[in-house]
N, C-alpha and C positions, 0 to 999 in steps of 0.2 A: 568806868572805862568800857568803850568798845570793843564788839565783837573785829576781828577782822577778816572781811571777805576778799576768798581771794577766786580770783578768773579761772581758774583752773582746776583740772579733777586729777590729785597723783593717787595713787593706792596699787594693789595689786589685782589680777583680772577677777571676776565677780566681787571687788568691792563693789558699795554702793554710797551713794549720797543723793539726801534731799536736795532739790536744789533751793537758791532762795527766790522770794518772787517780792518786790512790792508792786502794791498795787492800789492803785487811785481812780475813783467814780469819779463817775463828771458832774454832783454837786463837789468836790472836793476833797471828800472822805478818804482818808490814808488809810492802809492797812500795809504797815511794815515789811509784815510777814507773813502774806497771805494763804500760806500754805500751816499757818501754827495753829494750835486750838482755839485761842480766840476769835479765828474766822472760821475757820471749820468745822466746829461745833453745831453752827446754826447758820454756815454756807455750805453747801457740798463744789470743794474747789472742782470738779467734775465738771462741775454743771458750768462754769464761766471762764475756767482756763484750756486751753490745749496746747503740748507740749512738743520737739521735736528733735531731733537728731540731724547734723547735715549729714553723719557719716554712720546708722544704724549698727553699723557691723562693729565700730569701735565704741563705742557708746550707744546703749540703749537709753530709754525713757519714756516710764509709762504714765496713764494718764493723772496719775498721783504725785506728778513730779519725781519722780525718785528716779537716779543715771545710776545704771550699770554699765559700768567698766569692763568690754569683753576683750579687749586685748589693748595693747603696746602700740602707739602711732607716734610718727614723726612731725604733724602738722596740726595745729589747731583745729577743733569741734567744734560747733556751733551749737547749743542747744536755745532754743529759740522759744517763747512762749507766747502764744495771741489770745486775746480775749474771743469768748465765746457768748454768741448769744443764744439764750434757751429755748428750746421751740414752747 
């Protein structure tokens, strides 16, 4: 049985959570969960993802993926994630 994801971050203020990421190369290669040991072991998600907040002040998120939750909102967050290329 599956995990279930869900859209949303409830907790209370400085919880935190990973977010999830999949992520696919353009030969094809999946990687479910590219923020989990098996990709970042021997990726530094650092190096090819960047991470974001629409709304900083209600949700943080640093380059590790990881959303803290700084206070209580009434409207949807965006946290956003783009691929990075490495110099």
């Amino acid at each position: 049985m599956g995990s279930i994801v869900r859209p949303w971050f409830q907790g209370y203020n400085s919880d935190t959570k990973t977010v999830a990421v999949k992520l696919t190369w353009s030969d094809s290669t999946i990687f479910p969960n590219a923020l989990g040991s098996d990709v970042s072991n021997y990726i530094d998600p650092q190096t090819y993802l960047g991470f974001s907040s629409s709304n900083p002040t209600v949700i943080s998120i640093d380059a590790l993926g990881e959303a803290t939750l700084l206070q209580n909102y009434h409207n949807y967050v965006d946290i956003t994630t783009v691929g990075l290329t490495p110099n």
